[in-house]
LOVEX-264246 format. One record per residue (C-alpha): residue number from 0; x, y, z. Coordinates in steps of 0.25 Angstrom, whole numbers, always signed. Each point is the difference from the previous one (the first is absolute). Layout:
<atoms>
+-----+-------+-------+-------+
|   n |  east | north |    up |
+-----+-------+-------+-------+
| NUM |     X |     Y |     Z |
...
+-----+-------+-------+-------+
</atoms>
This chain:
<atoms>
+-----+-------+-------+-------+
|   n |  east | north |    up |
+-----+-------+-------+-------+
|   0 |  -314 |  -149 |   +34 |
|   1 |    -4 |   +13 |    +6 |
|   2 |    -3 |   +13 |    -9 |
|   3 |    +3 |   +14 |    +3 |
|   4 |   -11 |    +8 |    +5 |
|   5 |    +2 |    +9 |   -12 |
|   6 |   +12 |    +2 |    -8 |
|   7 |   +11 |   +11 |    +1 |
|   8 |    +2 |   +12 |   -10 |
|   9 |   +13 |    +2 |    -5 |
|  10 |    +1 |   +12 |    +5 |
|  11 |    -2 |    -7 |   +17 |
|  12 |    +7 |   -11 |    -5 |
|  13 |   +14 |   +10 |    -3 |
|  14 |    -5 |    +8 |   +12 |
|  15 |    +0 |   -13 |    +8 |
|  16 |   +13 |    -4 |    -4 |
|  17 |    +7 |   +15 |    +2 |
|  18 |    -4 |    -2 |   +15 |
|  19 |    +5 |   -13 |    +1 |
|  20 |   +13 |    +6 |    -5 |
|  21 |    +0 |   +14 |   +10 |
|  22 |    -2 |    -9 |   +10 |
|  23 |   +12 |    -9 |    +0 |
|  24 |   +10 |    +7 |    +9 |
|  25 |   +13 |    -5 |    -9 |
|  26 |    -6 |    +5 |   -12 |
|  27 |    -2 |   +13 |    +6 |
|  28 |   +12 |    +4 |    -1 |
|  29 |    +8 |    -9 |    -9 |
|  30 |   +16 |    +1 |    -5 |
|  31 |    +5 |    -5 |   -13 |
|  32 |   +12 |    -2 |   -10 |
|  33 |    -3 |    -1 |   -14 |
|  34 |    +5 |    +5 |   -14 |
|  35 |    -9 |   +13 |    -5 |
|  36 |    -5 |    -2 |   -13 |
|  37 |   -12 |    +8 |    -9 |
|  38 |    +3 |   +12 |    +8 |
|  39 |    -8 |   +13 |    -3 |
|  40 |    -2 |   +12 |    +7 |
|  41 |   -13 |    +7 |    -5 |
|  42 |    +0 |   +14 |    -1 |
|  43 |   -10 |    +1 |   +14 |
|  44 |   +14 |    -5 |    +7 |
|  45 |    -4 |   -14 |    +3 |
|  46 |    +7 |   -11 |    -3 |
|  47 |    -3 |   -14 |    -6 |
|  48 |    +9 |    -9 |    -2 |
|  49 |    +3 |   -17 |    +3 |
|  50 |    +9 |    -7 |    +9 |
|  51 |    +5 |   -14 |    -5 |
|  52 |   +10 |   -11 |    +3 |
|  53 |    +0 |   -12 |    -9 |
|  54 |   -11 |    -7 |    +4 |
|  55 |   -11 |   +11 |    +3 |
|  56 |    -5 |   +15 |    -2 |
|  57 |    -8 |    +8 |    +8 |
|  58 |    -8 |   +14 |    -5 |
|  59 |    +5 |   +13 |   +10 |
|  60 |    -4 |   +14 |    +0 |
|  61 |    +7 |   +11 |    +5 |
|  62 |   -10 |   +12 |    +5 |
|  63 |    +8 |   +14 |    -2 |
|  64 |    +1 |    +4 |   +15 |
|  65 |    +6 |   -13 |    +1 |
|  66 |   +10 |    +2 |   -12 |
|  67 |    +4 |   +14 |    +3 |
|  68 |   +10 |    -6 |   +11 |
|  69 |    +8 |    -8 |    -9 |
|  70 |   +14 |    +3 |    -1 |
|  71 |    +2 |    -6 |   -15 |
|  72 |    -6 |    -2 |   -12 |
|  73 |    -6 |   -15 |    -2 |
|  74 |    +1 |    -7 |   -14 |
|  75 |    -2 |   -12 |    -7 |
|  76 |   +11 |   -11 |    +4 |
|  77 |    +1 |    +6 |   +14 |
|  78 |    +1 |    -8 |   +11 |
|  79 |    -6 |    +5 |   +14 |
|  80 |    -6 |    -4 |   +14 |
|  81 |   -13 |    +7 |    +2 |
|  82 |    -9 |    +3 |   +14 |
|  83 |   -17 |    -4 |    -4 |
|  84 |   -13 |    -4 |    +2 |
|  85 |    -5 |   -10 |    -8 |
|  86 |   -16 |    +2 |    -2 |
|  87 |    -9 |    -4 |   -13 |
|  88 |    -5 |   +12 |    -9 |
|  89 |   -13 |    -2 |    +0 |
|  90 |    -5 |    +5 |   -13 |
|  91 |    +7 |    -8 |    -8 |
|  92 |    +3 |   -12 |   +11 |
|  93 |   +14 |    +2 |    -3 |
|  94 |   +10 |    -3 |   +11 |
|  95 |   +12 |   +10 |    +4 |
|  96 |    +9 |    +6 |    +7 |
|  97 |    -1 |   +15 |    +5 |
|  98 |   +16 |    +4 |    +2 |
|  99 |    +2 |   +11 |   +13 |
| 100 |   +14 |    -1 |    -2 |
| 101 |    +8 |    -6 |   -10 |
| 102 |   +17 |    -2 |    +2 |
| 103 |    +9 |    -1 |   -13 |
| 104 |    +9 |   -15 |    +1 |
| 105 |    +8 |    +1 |   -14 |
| 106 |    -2 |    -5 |   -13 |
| 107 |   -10 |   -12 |    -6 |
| 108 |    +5 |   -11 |    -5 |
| 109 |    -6 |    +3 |   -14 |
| 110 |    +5 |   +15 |    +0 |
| 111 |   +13 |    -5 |    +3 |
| 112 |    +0 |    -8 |   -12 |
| 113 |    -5 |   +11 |    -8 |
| 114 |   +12 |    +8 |    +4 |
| 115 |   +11 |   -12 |    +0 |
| 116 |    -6 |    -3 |   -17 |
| 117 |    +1 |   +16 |    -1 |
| 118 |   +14 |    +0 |    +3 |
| 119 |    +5 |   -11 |    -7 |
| 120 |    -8 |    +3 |   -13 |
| 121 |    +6 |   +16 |    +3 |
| 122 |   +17 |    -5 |    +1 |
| 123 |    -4 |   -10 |   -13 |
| 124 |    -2 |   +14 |    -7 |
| 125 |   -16 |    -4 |    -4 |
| 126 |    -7 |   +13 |    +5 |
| 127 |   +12 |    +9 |    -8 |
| 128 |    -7 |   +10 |    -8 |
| 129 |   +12 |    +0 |   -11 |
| 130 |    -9 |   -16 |    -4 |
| 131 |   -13 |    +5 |    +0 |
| 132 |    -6 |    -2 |   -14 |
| 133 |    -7 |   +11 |    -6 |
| 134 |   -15 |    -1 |    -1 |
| 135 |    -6 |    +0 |   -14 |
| 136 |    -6 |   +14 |    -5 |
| 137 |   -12 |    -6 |    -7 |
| 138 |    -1 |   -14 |    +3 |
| 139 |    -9 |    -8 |   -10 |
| 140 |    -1 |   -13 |    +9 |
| 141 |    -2 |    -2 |   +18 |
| 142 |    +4 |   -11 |    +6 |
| 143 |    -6 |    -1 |   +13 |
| 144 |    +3 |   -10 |   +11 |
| 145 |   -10 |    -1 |   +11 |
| 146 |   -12 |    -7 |    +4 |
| 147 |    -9 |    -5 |   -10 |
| 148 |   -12 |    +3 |   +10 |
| 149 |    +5 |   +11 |    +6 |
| 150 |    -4 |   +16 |    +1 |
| 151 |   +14 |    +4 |    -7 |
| 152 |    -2 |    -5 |   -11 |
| 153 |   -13 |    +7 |    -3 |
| 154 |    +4 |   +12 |    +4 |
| 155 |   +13 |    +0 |    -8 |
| 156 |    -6 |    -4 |   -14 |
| 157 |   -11 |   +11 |    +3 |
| 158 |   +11 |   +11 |    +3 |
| 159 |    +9 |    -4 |   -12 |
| 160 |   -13 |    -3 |   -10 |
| 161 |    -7 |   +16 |    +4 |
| 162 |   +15 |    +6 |    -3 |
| 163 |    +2 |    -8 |   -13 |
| 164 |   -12 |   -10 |    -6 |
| 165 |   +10 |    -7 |   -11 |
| 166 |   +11 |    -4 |   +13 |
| 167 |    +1 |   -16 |    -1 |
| 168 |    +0 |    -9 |   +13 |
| 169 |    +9 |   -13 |    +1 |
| 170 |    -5 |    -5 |   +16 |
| 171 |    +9 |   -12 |    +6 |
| 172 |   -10 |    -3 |   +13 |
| 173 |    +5 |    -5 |   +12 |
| 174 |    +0 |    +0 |   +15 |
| 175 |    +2 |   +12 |    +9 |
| 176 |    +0 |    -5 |   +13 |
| 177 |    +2 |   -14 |    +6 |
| 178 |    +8 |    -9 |    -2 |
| 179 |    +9 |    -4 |   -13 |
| 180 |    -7 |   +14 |    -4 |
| 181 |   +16 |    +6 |    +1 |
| 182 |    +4 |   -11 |   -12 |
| 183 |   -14 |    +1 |    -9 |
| 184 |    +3 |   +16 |    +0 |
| 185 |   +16 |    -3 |    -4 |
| 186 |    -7 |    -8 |   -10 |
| 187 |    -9 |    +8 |    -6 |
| 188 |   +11 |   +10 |    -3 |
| 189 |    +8 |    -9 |    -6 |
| 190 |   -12 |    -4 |    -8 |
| 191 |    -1 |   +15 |    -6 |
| 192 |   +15 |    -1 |    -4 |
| 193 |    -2 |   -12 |    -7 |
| 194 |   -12 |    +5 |    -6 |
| 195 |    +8 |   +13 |    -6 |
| 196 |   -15 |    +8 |    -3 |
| 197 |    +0 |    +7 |   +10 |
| 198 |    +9 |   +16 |    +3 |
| 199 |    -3 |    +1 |   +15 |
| 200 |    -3 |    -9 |   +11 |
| 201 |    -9 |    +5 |   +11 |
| 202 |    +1 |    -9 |   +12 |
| 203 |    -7 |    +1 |   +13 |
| 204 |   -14 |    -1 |    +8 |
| 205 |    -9 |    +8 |   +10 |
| 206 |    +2 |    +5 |   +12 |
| 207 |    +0 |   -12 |   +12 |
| 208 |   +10 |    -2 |   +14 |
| 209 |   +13 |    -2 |    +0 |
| 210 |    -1 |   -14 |    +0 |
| 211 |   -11 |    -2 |   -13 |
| 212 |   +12 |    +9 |    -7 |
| 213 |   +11 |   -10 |    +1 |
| 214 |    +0 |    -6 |   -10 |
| 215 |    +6 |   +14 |    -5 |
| 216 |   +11 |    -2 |    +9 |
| 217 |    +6 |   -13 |    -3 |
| 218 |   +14 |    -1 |    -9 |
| 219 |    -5 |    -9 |   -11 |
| 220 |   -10 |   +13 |    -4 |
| 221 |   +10 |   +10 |    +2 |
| 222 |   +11 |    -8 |    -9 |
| 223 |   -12 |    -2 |   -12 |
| 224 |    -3 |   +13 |    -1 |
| 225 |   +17 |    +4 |    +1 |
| 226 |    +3 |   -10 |   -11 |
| 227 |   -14 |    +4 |    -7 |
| 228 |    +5 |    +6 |   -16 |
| 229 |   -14 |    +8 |    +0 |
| 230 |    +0 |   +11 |    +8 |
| 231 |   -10 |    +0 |   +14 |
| 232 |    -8 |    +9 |    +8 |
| 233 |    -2 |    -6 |   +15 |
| 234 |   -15 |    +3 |    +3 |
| 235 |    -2 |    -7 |   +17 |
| 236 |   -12 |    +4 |    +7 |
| 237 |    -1 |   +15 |    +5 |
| 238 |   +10 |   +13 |    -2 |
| 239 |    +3 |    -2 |   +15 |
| 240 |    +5 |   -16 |    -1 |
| 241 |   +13 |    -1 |    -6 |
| 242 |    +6 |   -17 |    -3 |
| 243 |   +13 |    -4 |    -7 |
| 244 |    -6 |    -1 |   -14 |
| 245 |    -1 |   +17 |    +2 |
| 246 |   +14 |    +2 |    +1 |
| 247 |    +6 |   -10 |   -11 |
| 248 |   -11 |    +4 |   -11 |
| 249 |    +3 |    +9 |    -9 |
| 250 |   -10 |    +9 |    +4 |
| 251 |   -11 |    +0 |   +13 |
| 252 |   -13 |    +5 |    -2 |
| 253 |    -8 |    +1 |   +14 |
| 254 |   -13 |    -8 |    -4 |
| 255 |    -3 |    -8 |   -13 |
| 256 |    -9 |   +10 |    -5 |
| 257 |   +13 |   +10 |    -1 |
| 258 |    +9 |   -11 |    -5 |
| 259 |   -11 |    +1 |   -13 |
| 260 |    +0 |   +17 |    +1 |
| 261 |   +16 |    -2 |    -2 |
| 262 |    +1 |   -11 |   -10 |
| 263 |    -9 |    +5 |    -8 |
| 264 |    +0 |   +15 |    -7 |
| 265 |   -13 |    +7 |    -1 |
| 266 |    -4 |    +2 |   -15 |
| 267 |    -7 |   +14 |    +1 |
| 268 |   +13 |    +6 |    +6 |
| 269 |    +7 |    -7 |   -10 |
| 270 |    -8 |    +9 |   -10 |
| 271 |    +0 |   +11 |    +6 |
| 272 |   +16 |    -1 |    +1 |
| 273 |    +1 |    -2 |   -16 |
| 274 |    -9 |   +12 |    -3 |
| 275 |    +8 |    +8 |   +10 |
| 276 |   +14 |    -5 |    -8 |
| 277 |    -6 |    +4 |   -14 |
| 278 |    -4 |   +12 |    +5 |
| 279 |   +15 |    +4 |    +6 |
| 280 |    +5 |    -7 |   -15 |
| 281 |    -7 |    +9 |    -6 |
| 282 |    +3 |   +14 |    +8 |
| 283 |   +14 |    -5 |    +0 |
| 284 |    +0 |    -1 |   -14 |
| 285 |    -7 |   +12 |    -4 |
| 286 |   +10 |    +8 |   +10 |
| 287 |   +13 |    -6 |    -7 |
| 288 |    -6 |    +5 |   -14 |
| 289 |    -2 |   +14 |    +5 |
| 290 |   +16 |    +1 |    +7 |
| 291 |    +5 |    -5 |   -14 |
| 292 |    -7 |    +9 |    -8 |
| 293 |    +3 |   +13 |    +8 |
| 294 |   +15 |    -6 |    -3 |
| 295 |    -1 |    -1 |   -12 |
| 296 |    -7 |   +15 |    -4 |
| 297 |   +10 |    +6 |   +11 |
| 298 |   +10 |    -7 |   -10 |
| 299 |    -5 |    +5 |   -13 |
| 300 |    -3 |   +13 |    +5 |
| 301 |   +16 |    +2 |    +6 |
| 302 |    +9 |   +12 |    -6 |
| 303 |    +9 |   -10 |    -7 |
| 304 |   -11 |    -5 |    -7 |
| 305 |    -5 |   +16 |    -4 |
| 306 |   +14 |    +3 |    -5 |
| 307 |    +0 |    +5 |   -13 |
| 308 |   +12 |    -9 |    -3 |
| 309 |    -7 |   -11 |   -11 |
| 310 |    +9 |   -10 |    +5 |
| 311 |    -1 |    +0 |   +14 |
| 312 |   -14 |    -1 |    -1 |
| 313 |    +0 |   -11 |    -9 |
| 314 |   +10 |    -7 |    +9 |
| 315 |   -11 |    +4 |   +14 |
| 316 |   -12 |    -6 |    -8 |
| 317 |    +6 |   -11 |    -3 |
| 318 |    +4 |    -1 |   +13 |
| 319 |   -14 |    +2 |    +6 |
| 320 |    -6 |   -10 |   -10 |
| 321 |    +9 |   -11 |    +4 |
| 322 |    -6 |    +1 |   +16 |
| 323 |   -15 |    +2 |    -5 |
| 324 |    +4 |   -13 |    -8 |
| 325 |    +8 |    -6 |   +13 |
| 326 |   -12 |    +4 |    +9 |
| 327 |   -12 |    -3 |   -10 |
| 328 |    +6 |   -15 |    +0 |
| 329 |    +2 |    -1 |   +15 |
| 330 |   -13 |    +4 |    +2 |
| 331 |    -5 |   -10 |    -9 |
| 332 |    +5 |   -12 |    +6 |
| 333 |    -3 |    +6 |   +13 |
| 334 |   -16 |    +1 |    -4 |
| 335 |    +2 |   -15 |    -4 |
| 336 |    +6 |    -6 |   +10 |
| 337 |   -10 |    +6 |    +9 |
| 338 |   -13 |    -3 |    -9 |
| 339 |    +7 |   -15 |    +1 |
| 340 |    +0 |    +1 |   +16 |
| 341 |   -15 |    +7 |    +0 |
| 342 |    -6 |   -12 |    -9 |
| 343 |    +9 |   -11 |    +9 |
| 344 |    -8 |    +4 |   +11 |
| 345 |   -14 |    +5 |    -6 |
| 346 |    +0 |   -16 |    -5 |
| 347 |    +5 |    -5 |   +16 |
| 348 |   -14 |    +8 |    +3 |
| 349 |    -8 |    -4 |   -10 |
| 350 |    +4 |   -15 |    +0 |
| 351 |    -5 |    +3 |   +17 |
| 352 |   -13 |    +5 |    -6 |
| 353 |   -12 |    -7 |    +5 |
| 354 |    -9 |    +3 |   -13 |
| 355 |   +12 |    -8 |    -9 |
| 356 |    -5 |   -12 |    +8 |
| 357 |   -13 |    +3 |    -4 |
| 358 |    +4 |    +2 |   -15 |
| 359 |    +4 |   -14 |    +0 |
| 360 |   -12 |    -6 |    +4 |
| 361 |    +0 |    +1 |   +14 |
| 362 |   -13 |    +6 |    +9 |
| 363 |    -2 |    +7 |   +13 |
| 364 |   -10 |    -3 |    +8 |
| 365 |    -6 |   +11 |   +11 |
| 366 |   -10 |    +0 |   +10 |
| 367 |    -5 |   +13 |    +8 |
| 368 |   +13 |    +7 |    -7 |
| 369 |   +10 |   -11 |    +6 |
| 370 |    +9 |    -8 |    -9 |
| 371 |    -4 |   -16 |    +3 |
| 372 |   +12 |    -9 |    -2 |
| 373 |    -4 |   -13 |    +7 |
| 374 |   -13 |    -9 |    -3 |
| 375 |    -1 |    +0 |   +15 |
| 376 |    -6 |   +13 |    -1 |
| 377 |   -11 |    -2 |    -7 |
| 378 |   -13 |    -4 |    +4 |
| 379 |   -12 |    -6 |    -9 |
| 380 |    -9 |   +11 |    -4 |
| 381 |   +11 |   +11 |    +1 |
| 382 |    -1 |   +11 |   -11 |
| 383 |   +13 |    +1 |    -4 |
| 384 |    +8 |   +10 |   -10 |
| 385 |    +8 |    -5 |   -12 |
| 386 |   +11 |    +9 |    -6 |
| 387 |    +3 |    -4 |   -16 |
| 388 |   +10 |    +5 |    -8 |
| 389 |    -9 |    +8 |    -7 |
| 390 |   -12 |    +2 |    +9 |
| 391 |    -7 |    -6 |   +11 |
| 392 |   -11 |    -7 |    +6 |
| 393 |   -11 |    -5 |   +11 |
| 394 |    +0 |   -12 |    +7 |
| 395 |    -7 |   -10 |   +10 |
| 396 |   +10 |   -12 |    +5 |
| 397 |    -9 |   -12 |    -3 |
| 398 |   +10 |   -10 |    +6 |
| 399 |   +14 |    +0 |    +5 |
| 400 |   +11 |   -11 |    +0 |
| 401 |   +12 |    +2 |   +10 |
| 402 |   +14 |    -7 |    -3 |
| 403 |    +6 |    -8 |   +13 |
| 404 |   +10 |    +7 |    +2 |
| 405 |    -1 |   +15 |    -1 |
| 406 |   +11 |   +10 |    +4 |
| 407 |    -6 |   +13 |    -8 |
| 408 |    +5 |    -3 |   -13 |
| 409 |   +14 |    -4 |    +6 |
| 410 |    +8 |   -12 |    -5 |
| 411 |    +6 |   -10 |   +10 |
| 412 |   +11 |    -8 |    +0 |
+-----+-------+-------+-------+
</atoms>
């Protein structure tokens, strides 16, 4: 066996290739049909997108000189025959196609099914707005179906956990994309329904191509989630990717980490709202005790009630004490009810309190001034800061112990 004189850099070895490539007259200049998907158009004008059939992909890029001669808009799902050369991007040894010409054909065959499951669902009534259920104001328990492994799920128990730290989290794992993952996601919802713990369901996953969000578009998930008792927020990939899930939920947030900012109410404008309502309360209140009293002395001081006639103005007074009476009463009941209202909700805030778990033996752990709520974060030797009830104290982490599964503090059915 002979051995090479000296062995190639990746670099000559892509750059080798990339000639072999430019110099092969066919794929020079190269037609072919395919189905787009993973199509963006970057905001220098380019275009990168994939062109599949069901056995293969291939990467292409569109430069803007190029693209500026189209005559329609491409999109996922769309099928089309393009004019190429086919060369190998050396940087990154990555194979593709660079598109001078592309020619719309019609609709993929994925994006056809899209539509025909979006009309069916659509005459069936399961997109109606007059079923959507409403989503609860201040929900004490999320379920969540996603991956167990994936981004979204961090991101949304971080969102919901920064607006209120005592929100609960019921998680039912499953596949997003591949196959069975369609029937493990229409399970996991009909888990959380059976569980009954949690108010809102939020269902989805990060961003991906049209093909690793299917699962989203297949009937047996639209159905659970139209026959699910517990209302859900559709969370699938980014605000420009829309899948069936988004028009039977009750309602669609664009990414996961929104579906946690609309399931969950942010405690501080909580309190700020109820301090603002006492406030009005208590102008409204003081207003109405002004308007009765300046009745009441344009009453008293009225001619009838100056006439010299002893009668009649025993008969006015009476009068007049009978409304100061009437009023005094209403006014009552009116203060009570509305000090009944006032400590309904000052005990909703307080029970949402962070130091109440702290008065009942609880502890909160800090480091750098940021709260830690996973023993992942802690590393041996790291001082840490420990919040008490009724003081605090300095810390050095000596050892740490990790539970197998950990989903921050979230309970997983």
């Amino acid at each position: 066996m002979m051995l090479m004189e000296r062995a190639l850099s990746v670099s000559e070895l892509n750059e080798y290739v990339r000639r072999l490539l430019a110099g092969d007259p066919l794929l020079r200049s190269v037609e072919v049909t395919g189905e787009i998907s993973s199509y963006k158009h970057h905001v220098s004008g380019h275009r990168y997108f994939s062109l599949k059939d069901a056995g293969a992909r291939v990467q292409c890029v569109m430069f803007r000189q190029n693209a500026m001669g189209l005559d329609f808009q491409p999109k996922d799902g769309m099928r089309v025959h393009v004019y190429a050369s086919a060369s190998l991007f050396p940087r990154d040894g990555s194979f593709q196609l660079y598109v001078n010409a592309m020619r719309e054909l019609g609709v993929g065959d994925l994006y056809q099914r899209f539509e025909e499951l979006k009309a069916k669902l659509s005459r069936e009534g399961l997109f109606d707005p007059a079923i959507k259920k409403p989503i609860p104001a201040m929900p004490k328990r999320v379920g969540i179906v996603t991956s167990r492994t994936g981004a979204a799920i961090r991101d949304m128990i971080r969102v919901a956990r920064r607006r209120d730290p005592s929100v609960g989290f019921i998680v039912a794992p499953c596949s997003v994309q591949g196959a069975g993952a369609a029937e493990e996601i229409a399970a996991a919802i009909r888990r959380l329904n059976e569980d009954g713990r949690a108010e809102v369901i939020l269902c989805g996953r990060g961003g991906g191509s049209i093909e690793d969000l299917w699962a989203f578009n297949e009937e047996i998930v639209a159905r659970a989630i139209a026959a699910s008792e517990i209302p859900v927020i559709s969370c699938v990939g980014h605000e420009t990717d829309f899948t069936i899930t988004d028009f039977v939920a009750d309602l669609r947030a664009a990414t996961p980490s929104m579906a946690a900012e609309l399931a969950v109410p942010m405690i501080s404008e909580l309190r700020q709202s109820l301090r603002a309502a006492m406030r009005r309360v208590s102008s409204g209140l003081a207003q109405g005790n002004r308007v009765r009293r300046a009745e009441l002395e344009r009453a008293w001081r009225s001619p009838a009630l100056q006439n010299p006639s002893q009668v009649l103005i025993c008969s006015r007074r009476e009068n007049v004490l009978r409304l100061w009476e009437r009023v005094r009463i209403a006014e009552d009941a009116r203060l009570k009810a509305l000090r009944s209202e006032l400590g309904r909700l000052e005990a909703k805030i307080e029970a949402l309190n962070p130091a109440g778990v702290l008065n009942r033996g609880y502890a909160c752990v800090s480091s750098g001034g940021r709260v830690l709520s996973s023993a992942a974060e802690l590393r041996r030797g790291m001082e840490i800061d420990i919040r008490l009830r009724d003081g605090s104290a300095r810390a050095e982490v000596l050892e740490t112990e990790i539970s197998e599964e950990n989903h921050g503090g979230a309970n997983e059915l």
